[in-house]
C-alpha positions as CSV (number, residue, x, y, z in Angstrom):
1,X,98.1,88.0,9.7
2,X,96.3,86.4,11.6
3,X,94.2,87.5,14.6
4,X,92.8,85.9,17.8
5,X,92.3,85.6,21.5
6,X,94.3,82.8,23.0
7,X,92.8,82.4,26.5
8,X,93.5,86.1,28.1
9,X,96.5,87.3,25.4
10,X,95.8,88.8,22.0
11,X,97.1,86.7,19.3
12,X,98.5,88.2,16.1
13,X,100.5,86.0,13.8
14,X,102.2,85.4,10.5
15,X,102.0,81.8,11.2
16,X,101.0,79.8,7.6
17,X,96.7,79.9,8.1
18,X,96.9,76.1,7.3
19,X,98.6,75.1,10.5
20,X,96.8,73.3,13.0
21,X,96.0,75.1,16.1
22,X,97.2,72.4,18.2
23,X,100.7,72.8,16.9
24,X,100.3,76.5,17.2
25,X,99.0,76.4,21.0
26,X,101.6,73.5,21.9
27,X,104.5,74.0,19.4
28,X,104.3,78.1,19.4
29,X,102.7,79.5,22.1
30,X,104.1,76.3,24.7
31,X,101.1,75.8,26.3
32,X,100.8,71.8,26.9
33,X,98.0,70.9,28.7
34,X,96.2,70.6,24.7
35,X,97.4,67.1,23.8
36,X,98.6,65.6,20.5
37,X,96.2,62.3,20.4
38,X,95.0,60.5,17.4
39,X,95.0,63.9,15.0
40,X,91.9,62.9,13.5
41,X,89.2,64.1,15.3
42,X,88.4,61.7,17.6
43,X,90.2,61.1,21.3
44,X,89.0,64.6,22.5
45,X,92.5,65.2,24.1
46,X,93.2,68.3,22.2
47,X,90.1,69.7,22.6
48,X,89.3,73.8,23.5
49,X,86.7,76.3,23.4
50,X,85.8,78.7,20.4
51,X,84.4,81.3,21.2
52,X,83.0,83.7,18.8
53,X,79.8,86.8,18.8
54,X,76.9,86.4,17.3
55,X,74.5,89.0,16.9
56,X,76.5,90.7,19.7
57,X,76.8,87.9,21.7
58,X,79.2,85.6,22.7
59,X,78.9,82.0,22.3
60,X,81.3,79.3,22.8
61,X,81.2,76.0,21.4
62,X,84.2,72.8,21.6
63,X,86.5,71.7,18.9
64,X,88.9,69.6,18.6
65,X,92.6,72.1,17.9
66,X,94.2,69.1,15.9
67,X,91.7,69.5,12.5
68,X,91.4,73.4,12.8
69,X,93.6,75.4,10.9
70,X,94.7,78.8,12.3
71,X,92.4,80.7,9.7
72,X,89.9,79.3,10.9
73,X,90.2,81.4,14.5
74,X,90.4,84.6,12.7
75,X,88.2,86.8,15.6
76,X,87.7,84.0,17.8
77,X,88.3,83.9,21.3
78,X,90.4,80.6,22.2
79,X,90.4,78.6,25.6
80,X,92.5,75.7,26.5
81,X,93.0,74.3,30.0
82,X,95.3,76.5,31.0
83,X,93.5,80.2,29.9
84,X,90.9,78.2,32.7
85,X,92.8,77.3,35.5
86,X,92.8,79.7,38.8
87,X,94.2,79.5,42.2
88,X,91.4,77.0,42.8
89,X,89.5,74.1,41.1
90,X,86.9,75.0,39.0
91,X,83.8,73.0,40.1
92,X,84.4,70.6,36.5
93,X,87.9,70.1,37.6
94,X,86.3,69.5,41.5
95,X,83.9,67.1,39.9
96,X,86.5,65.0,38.4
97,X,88.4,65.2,41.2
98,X,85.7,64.3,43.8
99,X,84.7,61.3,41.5
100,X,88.0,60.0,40.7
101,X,87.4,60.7,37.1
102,X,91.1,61.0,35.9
103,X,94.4,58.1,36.0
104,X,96.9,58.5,33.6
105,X,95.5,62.3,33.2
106,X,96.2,62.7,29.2
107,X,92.9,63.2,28.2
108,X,91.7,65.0,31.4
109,X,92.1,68.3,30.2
110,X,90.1,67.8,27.1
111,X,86.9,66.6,29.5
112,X,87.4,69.8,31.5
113,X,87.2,71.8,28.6
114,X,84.3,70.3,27.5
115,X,82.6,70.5,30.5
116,X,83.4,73.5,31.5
117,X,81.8,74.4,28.0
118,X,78.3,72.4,28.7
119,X,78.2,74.8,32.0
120,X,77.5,77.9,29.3
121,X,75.0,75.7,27.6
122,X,71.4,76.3,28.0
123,X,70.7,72.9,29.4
124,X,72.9,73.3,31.6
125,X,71.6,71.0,34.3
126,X,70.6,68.4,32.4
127,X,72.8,65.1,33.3
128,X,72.2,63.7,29.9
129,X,73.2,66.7,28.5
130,X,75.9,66.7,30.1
131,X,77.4,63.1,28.9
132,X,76.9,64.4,25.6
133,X,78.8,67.5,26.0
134,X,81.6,64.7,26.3
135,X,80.9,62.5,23.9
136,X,84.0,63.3,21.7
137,X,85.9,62.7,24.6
138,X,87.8,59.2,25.1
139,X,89.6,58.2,28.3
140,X,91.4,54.6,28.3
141,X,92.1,54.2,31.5
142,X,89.1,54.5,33.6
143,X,86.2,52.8,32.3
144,X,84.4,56.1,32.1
145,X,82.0,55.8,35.2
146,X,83.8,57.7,37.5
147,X,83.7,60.7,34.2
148,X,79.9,59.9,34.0
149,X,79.5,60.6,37.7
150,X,81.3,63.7,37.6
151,X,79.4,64.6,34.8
152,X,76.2,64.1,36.2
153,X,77.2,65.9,39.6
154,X,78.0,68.8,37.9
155,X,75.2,69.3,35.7
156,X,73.2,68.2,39.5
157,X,74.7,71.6,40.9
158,X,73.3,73.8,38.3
159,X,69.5,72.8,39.9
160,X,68.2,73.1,35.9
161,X,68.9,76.8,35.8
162,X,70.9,78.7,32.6
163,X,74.0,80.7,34.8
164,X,74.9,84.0,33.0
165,X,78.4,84.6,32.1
166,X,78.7,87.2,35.4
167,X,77.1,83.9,37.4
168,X,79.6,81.5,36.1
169,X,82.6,83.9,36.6
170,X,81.1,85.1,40.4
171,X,81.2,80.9,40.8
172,X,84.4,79.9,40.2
173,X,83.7,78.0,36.8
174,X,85.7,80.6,35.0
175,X,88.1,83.1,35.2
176,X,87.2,87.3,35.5
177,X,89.3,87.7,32.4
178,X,86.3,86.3,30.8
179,X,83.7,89.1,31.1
180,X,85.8,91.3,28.4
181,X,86.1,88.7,25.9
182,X,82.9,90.1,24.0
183,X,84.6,94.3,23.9
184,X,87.7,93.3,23.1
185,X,86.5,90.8,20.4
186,X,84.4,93.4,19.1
187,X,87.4,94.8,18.0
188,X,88.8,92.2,15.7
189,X,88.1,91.2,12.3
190,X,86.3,88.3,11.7
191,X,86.6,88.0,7.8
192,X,89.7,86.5,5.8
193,X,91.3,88.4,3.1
194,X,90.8,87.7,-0.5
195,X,92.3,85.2,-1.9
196,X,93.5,84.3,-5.7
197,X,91.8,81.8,-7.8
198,X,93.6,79.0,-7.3
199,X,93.3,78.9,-3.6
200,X,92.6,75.3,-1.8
201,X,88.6,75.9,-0.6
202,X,88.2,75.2,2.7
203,X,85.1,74.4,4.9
204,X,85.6,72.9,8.3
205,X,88.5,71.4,7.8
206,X,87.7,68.3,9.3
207,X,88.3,66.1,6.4
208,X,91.2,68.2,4.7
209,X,93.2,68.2,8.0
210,X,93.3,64.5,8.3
211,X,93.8,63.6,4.5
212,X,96.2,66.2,3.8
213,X,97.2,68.5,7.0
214,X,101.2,68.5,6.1
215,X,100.3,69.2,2.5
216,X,98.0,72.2,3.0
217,X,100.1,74.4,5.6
218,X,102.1,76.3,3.1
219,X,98.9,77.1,1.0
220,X,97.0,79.8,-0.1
221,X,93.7,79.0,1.3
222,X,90.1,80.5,0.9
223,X,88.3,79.9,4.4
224,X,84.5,79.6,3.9
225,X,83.8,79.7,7.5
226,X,84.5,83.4,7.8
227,X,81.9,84.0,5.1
228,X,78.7,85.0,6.1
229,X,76.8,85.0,3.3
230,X,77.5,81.3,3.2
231,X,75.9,81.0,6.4
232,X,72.4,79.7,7.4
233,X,69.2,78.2,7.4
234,X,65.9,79.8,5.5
235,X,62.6,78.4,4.6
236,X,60.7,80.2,2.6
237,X,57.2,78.9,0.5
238,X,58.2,75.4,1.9
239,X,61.9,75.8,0.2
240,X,64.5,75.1,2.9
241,X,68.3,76.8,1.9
242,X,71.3,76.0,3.9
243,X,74.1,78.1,3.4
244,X,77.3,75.5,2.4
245,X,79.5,77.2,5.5
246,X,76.6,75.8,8.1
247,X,77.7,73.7,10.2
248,X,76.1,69.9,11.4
249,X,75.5,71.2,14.8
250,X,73.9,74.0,12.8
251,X,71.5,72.2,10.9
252,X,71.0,69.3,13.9
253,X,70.0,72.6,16.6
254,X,67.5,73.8,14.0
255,X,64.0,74.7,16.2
256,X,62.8,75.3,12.4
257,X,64.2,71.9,11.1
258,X,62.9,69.8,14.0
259,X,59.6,70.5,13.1
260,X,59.8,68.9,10.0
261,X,62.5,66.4,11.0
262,X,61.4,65.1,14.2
263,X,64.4,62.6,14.5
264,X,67.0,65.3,13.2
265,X,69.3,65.4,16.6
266,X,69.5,61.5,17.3
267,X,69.8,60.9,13.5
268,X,72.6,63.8,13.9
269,X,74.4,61.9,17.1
270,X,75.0,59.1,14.4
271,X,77.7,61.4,12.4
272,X,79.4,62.2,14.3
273,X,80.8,64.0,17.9
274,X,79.7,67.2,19.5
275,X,83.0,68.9,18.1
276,X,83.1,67.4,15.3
277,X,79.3,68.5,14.3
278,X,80.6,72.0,15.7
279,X,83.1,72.2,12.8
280,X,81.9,69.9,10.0
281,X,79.9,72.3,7.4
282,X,77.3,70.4,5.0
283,X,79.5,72.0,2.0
284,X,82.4,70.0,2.9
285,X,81.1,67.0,3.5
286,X,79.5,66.9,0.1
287,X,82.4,68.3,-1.4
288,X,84.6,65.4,0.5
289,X,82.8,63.2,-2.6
290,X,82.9,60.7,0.1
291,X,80.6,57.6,-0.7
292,X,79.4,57.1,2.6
293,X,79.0,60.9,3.5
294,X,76.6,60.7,5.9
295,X,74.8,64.2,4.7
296,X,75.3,63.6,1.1
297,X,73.0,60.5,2.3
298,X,70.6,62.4,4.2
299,X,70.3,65.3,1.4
300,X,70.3,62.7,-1.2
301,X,66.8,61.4,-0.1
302,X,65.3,64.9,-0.4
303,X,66.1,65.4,-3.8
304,X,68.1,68.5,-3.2
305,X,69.5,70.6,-5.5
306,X,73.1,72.3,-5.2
307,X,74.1,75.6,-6.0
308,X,77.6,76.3,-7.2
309,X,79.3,79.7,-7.9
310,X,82.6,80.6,-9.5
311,X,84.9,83.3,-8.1
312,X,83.7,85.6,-10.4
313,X,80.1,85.2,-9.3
314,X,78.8,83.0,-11.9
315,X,76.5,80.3,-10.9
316,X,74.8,77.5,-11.6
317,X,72.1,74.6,-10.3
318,X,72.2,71.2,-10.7
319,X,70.8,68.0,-8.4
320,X,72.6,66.5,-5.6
321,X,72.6,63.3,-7.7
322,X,74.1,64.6,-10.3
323,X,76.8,66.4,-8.4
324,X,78.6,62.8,-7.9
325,X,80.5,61.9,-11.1
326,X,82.7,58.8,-9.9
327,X,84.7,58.1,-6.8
328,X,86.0,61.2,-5.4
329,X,84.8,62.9,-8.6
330,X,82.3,65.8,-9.2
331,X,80.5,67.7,-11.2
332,X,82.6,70.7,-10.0
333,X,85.3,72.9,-11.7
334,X,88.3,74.0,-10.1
335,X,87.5,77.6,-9.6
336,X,83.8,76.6,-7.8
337,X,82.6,75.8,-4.4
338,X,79.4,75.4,-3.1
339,X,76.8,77.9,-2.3
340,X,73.8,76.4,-0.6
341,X,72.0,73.4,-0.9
342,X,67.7,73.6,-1.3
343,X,65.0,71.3,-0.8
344,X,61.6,70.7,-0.4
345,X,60.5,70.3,3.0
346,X,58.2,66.9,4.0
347,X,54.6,68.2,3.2
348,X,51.6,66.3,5.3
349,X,51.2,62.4,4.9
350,X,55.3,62.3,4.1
351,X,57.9,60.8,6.1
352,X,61.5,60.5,6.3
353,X,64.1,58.4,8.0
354,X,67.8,57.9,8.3
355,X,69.3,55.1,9.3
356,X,73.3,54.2,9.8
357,X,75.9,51.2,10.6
358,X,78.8,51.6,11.7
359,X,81.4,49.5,13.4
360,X,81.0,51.7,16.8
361,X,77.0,52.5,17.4
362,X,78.3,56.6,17.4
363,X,80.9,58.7,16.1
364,X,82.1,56.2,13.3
365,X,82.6,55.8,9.6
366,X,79.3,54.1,8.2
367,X,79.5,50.9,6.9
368,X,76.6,51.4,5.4
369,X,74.2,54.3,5.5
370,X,70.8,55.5,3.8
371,X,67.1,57.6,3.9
372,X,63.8,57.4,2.3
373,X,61.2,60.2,2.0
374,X,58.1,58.4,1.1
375,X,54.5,59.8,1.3
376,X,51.3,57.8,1.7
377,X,47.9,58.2,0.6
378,X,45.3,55.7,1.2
379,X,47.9,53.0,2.3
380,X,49.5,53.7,-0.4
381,X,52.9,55.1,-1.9
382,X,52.3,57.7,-4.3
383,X,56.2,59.2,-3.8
384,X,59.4,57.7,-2.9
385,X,63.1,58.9,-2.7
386,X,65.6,56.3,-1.6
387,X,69.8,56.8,-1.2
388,X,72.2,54.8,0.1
389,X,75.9,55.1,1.0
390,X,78.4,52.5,1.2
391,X,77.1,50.3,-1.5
392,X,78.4,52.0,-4.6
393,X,81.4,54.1,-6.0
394,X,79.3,57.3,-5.1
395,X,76.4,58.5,-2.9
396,X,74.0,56.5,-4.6
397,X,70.1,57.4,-5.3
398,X,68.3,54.3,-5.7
399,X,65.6,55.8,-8.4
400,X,64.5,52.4,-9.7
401,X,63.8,51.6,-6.8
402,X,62.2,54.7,-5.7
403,X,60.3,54.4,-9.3
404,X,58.7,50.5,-8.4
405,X,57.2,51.8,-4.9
406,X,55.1,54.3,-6.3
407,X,51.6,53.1,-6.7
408,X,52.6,49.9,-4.4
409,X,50.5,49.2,-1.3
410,X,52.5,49.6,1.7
411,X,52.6,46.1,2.8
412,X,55.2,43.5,3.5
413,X,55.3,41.7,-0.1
414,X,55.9,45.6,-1.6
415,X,59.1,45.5,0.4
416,X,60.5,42.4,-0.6
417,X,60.0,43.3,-3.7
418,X,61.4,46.5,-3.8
419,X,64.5,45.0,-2.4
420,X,65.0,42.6,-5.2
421,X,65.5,46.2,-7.4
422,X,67.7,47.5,-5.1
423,X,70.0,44.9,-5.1
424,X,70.1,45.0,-8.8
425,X,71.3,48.9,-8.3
426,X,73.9,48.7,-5.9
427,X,77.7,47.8,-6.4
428,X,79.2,47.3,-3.1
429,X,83.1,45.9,-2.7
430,X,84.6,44.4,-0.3
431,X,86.3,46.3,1.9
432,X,87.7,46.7,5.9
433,X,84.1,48.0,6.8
434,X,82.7,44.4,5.1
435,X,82.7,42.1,2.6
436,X,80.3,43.0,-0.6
437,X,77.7,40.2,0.9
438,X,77.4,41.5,4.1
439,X,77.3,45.3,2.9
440,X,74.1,44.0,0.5
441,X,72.4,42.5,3.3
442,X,73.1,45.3,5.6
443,X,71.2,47.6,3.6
444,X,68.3,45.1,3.3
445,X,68.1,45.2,7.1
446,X,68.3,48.7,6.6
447,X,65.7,49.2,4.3
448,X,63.2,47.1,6.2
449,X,64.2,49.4,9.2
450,X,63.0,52.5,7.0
451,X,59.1,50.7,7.2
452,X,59.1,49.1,10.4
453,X,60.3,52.7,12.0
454,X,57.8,55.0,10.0
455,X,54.8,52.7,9.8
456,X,54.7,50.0,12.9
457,X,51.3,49.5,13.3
458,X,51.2,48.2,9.2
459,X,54.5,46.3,8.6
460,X,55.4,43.4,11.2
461,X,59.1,42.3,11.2
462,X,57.7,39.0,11.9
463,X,55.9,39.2,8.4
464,X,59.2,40.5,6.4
465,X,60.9,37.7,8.3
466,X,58.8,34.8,7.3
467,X,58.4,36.2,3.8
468,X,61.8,36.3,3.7
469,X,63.3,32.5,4.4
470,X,60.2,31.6,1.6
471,X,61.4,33.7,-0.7
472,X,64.8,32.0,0.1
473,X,63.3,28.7,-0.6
């Protein structure tokens, strides 16, 4: 069984807990204003609001209904367009309205919903903000200004100030029903049921659901976002642990993680959407195998180590490196899932940087992806870690070439050499996201980017340029 809040009705069903919630809310409960778009992830139309309490209190968050499975709303409270309509217009749906943000009207319920969630964020009125709350929203018909004006008018009206939930419900944004949501989902369970052995492991589901959604809904599956323990960031005598059910948005919102990773939320905005990031965990995008994970990337470059347990509590360590085998293929037996992944943080004089292509800027497959952490002494490398994705059968660290910079001075004709060896490492194909020559001097560009971006004031594109076309000649 299977138990939730569905807008203001209390939801318990024998449904299979691998079937999408959009077909439940559409198909089951008839509720249609949550539309069937692209089912992967990334039109927006079917998006709604989770809901869920933590440390006694409620937060909500988007996601996109079409790559959840129902058991993965076990305690949750769930909002679609209708659970917020009222006898008026909200001030979202006024906005949109007002600024003649909707035509056809498919996707206009998903941009309600994700507004309407931004309105319960903490930067609130922030109009930049508030065009990212809708960034896994996409609208064909109206060229998107007329969204981005409503956008901004709405996050205008807060005047910069966090509303409480009472505030929002005294306003109009949402309905009264709303201010027992937090009681009455006290009273639910939020944990799954164990499961046997040879249950399918699930994380966020955002990969599974769009590989395999008609495959999995009949089976037994072991949901690792209801697990706690699997939850998390610590750091601890400069160790940083992540807990395999934590989510991108998790690790991206990190106060702790910022400090060391001052790009983390705009090298974040590269993986994906808002929703997406909401749901994605980092143990199922390395467990996806996927050789242009964009976190197996990141990770990769930190020389993290992955812990792995069995259902009968045995467990083991091995690097992140290590945990790639062959395409699609890991160092993983069938009765194991990921723990937690740990890693050093950046100490002083050490840098890191991530750096992704993609056919769209945002929210796309990479082409071609990779990090360094380097550290510098003296003008002068004395450690290196390198990866790169896209380029090889696997999430690939580049180790020779981490190996030749150390001891290099950080200058120009260091690069150039470096990227000789790296071009010996890598293996790319040609595929739809390029042929093997462009992929090859994609990640040159790429690597160059890593230096120019760390260490402007030392290395001159002008000088890699140059150096370049000679090297050519």
């Amino acid at each position: 069984m299977i138990e939730f809040i569905l807008n203001n009705k209390h939801i318990c069903t024998k449904e299979p807990v691998g079937k999408s919630l959009l077909d439940f809310i559409r198909y089951t409960m008839d509720l249609p204003g949550t539309k069937s778009g692209c089912r992967e992830g990334d039109c927006g139309a079917c998006t709604v609001m989770e809901g869920s309490l933590i440390d006694n209190e409620l937060n909500y968050k988007t996601i996109v209904s079409c790559l959840t499975p129902l058991g993965n709303v076990q305690g949750k409270h769930i909002v679609t367009i209708e659970g917020l309509n009222m006898n008026h217009l909200s001030p979202a749906q006024q906005a949109i309205v007002e600024h003649g943000g909707t035509q056809c009207g498919f996707c206009t319920p998903g941009f309600v919903v994700s507004l309407t969630n931004q309105s319960l964020s903490k930067e609130v009125g922030n109009p930049d903000k508030a065009l990212a709350a809708i960034d896994g929203n996409i609208c064909r018909c109206t060229g998107y200004k007329s969204i981005e004006r409503a956008a901004k008018s709405l996050a205008d009206s807060f005047n910069g100030e966090k509303n409480s939930l009472a505030n929002l419900v005294e306003q109009g944004h949402l309905p009264k029903y709303f201010m027992g949501i937090a009681d009455r989902l006290q009273q639910l369970k939020t944990n799954q049921k164990q499961v046997g052995n040879s249950a399918v492991i699930l994380g966020g589901g955002t990969d599974l659901l769009v590989q395999k959604a008609d495959g999995i809904i009949e089976d037994e599956l072991d949901f690792l976002s209801g697990r706690n323990e699997l939850k998390g960031i610590q750091i601890q005598d400069n160790i940083c642990k992540i807990g395999a059910a934590t989510t991108a948005a998790e690790i991206s919102n990190s106060v702790e993680l910022q400090k060391y990773f001052p790009h983390l939320k705009s090298d974040f905005k590269l993986i994906s959407s808002t929703p997406i990031r909401n749901m994605g965990t980092i143990g199922g995008n390395l467990a996806n195998a996927s050789p242009i994970g964009d976190l197996s990337i990141f990770f990769l470059a930190l020389d993290t180590e992955i812990q792995l347990q069995d259902k009968e509590g045995t467990k083991r360590n091995i690097p992140l490196k290590e945990f790639f085998i062959d395409y699609k293929k890991l160092d993983l037996h069938s009765d194991e899932y990921i723990q937690h992944i740990a890693f050093r943080i950046p100490e002083k004089n050490e840098y890191f940087n991530f750096e992704k292509v993609s056919k769209r800027q945002h929210l796309d497959i990479a082409s071609v992806n990779t990090a360094i952490r380097i550290r510098i002494k003296n003008e002068s490398i004395v450690e290196a870690s390198l990866s790169a994705g896209g380029v090889s059968p696997i999430p690939l660290q580049l180790s020779k070439t981490a190996s030749f910079l150390v001891g290099k001075k950080l200058k120009e004709e260091t690069i150039l050499e470096a990227n000789k060896i790296m071009q010996s490492e890598i293996s790319p194909i040609s595929d739809i996201r390029g042929s093997d020559t462009y992929k090859r001097l994609l990640l040159r560009q790429l690597f160059f980017a890593h230096f120019m971006k760390l260490f402007p004031a030392k290395i001159s594109f002008g000088k890699l340029f140059a150096l370049t076309n000679q090297q050519k000649l």
